[in-house]
N, C-alpha and C positions, 0 to 999 in steps of 0.2 A: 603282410602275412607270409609265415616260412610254411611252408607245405609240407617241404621236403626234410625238416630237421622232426628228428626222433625227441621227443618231450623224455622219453624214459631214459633213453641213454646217455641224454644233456644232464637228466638232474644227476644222475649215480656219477658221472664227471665232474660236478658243483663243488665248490667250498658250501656249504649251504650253516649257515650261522643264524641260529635262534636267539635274539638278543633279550628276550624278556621269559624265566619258567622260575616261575615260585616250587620251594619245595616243600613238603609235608612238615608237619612241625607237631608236638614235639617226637614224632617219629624217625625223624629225619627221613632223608632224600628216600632210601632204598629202592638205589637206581638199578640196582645187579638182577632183577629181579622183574620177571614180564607181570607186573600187576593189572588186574583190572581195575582196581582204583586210581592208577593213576593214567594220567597221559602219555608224562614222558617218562622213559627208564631205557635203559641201556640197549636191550633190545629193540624197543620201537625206534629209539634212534637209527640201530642197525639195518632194519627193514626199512624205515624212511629214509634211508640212504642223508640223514642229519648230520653231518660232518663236526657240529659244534653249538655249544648252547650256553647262554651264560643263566645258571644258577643264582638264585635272588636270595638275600636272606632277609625276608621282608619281617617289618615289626611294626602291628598294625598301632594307632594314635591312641594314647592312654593319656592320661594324668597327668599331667608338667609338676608336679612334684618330684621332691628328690626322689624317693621310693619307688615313683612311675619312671625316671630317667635311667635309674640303675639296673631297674630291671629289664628295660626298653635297651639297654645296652648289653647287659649279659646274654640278654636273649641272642642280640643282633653277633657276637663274637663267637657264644657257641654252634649258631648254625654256618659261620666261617669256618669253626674250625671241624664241622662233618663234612662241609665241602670240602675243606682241603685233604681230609682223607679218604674219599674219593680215590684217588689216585694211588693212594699208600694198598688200599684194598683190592684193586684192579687186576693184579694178579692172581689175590687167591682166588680169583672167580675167574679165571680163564677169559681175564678181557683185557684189550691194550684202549685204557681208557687215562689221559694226562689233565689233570689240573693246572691250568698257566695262567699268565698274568702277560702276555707283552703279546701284540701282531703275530711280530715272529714266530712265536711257540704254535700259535691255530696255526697258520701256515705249515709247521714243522709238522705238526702233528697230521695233518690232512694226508701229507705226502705220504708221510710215513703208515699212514691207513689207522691212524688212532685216533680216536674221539675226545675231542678237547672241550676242557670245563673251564668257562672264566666264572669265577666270582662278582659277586656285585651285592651293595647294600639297597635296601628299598624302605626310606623315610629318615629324613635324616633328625628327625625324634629320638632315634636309635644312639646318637652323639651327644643329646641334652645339648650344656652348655660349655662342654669340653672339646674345645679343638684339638687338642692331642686324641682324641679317640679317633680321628678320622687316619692320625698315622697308625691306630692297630687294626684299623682296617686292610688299610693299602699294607703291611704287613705280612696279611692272612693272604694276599692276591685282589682286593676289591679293587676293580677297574671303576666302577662307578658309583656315585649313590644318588640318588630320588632323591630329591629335595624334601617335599612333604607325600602324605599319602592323603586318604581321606581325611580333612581336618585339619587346622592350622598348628602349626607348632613354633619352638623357640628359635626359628631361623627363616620363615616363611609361611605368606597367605598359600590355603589348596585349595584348586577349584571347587571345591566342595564342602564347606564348612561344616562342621558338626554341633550342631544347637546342646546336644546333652555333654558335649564337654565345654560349654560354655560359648563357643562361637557367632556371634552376632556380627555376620557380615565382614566386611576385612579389617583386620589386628593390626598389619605393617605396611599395609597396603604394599606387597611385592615384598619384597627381603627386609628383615629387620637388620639392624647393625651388624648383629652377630650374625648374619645370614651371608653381608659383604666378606666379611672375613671369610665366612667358612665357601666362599667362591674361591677368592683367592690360595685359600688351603688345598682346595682340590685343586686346581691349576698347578699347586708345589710340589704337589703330589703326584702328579699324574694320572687322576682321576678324571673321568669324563662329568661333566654335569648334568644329570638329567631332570628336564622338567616336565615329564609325562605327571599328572595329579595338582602340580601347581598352577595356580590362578593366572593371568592372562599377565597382569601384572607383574608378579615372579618369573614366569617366563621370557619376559622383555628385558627387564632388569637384568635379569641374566645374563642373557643373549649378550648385552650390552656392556659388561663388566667382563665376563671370563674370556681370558686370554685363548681358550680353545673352545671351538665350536661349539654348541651343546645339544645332547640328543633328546629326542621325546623316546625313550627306549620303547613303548606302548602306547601310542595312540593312535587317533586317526582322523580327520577333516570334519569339520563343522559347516562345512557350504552341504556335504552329503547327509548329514548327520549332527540334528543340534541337541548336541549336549554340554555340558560342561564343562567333561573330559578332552574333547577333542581341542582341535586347533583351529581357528579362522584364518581368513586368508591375511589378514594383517599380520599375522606372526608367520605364518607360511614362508612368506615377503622376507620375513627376518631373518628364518633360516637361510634365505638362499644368500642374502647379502653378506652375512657371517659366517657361510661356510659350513651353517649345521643340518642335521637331519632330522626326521618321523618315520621313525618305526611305525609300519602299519600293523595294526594287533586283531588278534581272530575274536572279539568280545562282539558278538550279536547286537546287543543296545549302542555302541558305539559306532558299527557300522550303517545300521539302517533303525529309524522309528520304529520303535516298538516289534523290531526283529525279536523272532527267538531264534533258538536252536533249528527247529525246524525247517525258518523259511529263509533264514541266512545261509551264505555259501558263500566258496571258494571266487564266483561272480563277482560275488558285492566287494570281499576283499580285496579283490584288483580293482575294481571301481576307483577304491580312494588310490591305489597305487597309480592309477591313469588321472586322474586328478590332479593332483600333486605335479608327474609328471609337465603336464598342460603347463601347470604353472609354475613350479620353479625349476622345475628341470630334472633329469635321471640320477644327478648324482646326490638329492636331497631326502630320498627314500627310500625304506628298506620293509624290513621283512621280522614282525615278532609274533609270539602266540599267545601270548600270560598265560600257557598253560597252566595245569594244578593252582591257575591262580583266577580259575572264573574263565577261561579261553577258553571257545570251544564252538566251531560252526559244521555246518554239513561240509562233509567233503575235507576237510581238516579237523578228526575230532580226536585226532592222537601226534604223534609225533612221526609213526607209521604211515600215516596219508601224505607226509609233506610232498611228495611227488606230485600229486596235484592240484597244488598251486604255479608247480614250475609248466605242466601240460597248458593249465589255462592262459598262463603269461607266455608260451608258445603261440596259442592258438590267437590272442592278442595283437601279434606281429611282434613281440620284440627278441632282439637277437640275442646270440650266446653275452653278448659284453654285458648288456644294459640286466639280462638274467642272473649274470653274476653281480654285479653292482648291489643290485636290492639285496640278493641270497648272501650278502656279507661282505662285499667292497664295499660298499660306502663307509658300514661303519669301523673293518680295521680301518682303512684311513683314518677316521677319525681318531680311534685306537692309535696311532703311530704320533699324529698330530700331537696328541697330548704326552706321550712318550718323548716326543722331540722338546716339548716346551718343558717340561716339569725344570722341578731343581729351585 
C-alpha cells in the first residue's frame, strides 16, 4: 500500500490510453460535443484527465454474401474516414485534439497536452475476402482489427456463434486459410491482432502464428468470470509466453455473474487486473472500456470517471510504473513491436 501517493494527481500526470470505444454509427463519432448519450466525447475525455482512446469502427456479423461483404466494408472505410477527420475538425471547435497512427504520435501528442485518436477496425467480416482491404485500412490509420465479432465469419470461429446466421458450432475450428494469411497481412502491415470475440481456438492459432504479440483489446478472465468472451488461464499462459496482452474491459457480464450496472464497479475491474497480474505478470494487462459499445460499470460510467480506477489501483498498492503499464505502456509497447516488425 502507498499511503502517501495522491490517486488524483498521479492520474492527471498519466498517459492514460483507452484501447477499446465504439462510435455512434450512422451518426458518426460527435466527439466535440458534451453529450448525454454518449460516454466518451472530447469533453469527458477532458475532465477524465483521458490522454488517448482508440476509436473502433465496428461492423457488426451479416450475411457472407457478396452484397453483406461490401456493405460490411463500406461501412467499415466510412467510419475510418469520420475518424480520420476528427483531427481535420479539431480546431474549428477550439480543441487540440490529433488522430495518429504510430507509439510515437500518443506519446507526442500527450506531451504536447493534446488528445490522440488511434483508429482501429472491429470484425474482420468488414475485409470479406479481399486482403487488400486490410491495406485501406492501415491507410486510414487502423492500428488494429478484431478478428471476428459476435459470429463466425470468412476468416475465423467467434466465441460466440450465431445460430440465425447459420452457425452450428465451429466452421474452421480457429482460423480458416484465408484467416492465415490475413494474420500474416496484419503482421506487413503493422497491425496489431486482436483476438477479444474469437473462440479459444482462434486465439491460440494466433497467438502462435503472428509475428507480434496479439492483444485481447476487450476482455477479461474466465477463472473470475465464465463466459465465453473472456479468457482462461490456458491462453493467459499464452499471452505471457508470446509477449501479448488483455485488456480488461468495464462490461458487467464479463466481469462478475450475472453482474449489472448496478452491482458491478470499479472493485471487480481490478479484480481481473490483480488476477492476471498473479498470473502472468504486470506487463500482460491493461486497461479498456467498450465504451458506447455496451461498457459501462459503477464508478466508471463515462470517460469523465476514469480517475477512479487509477484511485482504486492506488489503494491496491501498486506504484506509479506498474499504474502506468496498464493505463497504456503495455500496449504502446505492443504498438511499437508491431511498428518495428511490419514491412
Amino acid at each position: 500500500m502507498l499511503p502517501d501517493m495522491d490517486s488524483h494527481t498521479l492520474h492527471h500526470s498519466l498517459l492514460t490510453f483507452d484501447s477499446h470505444i465504439d462510435i455512434p454509427w450512422p451518426d458518426g463519432p460527435g466527439v466535440f460535443e458534451d453529450s448525454p448519450k454518449r460516454h466518451v466525447d472530447i469533453p469527458k475525455m477532458e475532465r477524465g484527465s483521458l490522454s488517448a482512446g482508440c476509436l473502433v469502427a465496428y461492423v457488426p456479423q451479416g450475411p457472407r454474401t457478396d452484397e453483406g461483404r461490401s456493405a460490411a466494408r463500406d461501412r467499415a472505410l466510412a467510419m475510418l474516414e469520420t475518424i480520420r477527420r476528427i483531427g481535420e475538425d479539431a480546431a474549428s471547435h477550439g480543441k487540440s485534439v490529433r488522430v495518429v497512427d504510430t507509439a510515437d504520435a500518443i506519446e507526442a501528442a500527450h506531451r504536447d497536452k493534446a488528445i490522440a485518436i488511434l483508429p482501429a477496425v472491429e470484425n474482420g467480416y468488414a475485409m470479406g475476402t479481399d486482403l487488400t482491404v486490410l491495406d485501406r485500412f492501415r491507410a486510414l490509420g487502423a492500428r488494429y482489427l478484431t478478428l471476428t465479432h459476435n459470429g463466425h465469419n470468412d476468416i475465423a470461429d467467434s466465441a460466440r456463434p450465431i445460430p440465425a446466421l447459420g452457425d452450428k458450432g465451429p466452421e474452421h475450428h480457429g482460423l480458416s486459410a484465408l484467416g492465415r494469411d490475413v494474420i500474416q497481412r496484419l503482421n506487413r502491415l503493422g497491425m496489431l491482432v486482436d483476438v477479444s470475440h474469437a473462440s479459444k481456438e482462434t486465439m491460440l492459432q494466433a497467438a502462435d502464428l503472428s509475428t507480434t504479440p496479439v492483444v485481447a483489446t476487450h476482455s477479461c478472465v474466465r477463472a473470475l468470470c465464465d463466459h465465453p468472451r473472456n479468457l482462461d488461464d490456458e491462453q493467459l499462459d499464452v499471452l505471457k509466453s508470446t509477449g501479448g496482452l488483455i485488456q480488461i474491459t468495464a462490461m458487467d457480464g464479463f466481469l462478475r455473474k450475472g453482474g449489472t450496472l448496478e452491482t458491478v464497479g470499479v472493485a471487480d475491474f481490478v479484480d481481473h487486473i490483480d488476477y492476471v497480474v498473479r498470473r502472468i505478470g504486470i506487463a500482460h494487462v491493461g486497461i479498456s472500456s467498450d465504451f458506447d459499445g455496451g461498457g459501462e460499470i459503477t464508478g466508471w460510467r463515462n470517460a469523465a470517471d476514469s480517475p477512479n480506477l487509477t484511485a482504486e489501483l492506488v489503494k491496491r498498492g501498486y506504484d506509479e510504473a506498474a499504474i502506468q503499464a496498464f493505463w497504456g505502456g503495455n500496449f504502446l509497447r505492443l504498438l511499437r513491436i508491431a511498428e518495428q516488425r511490419a514491412g
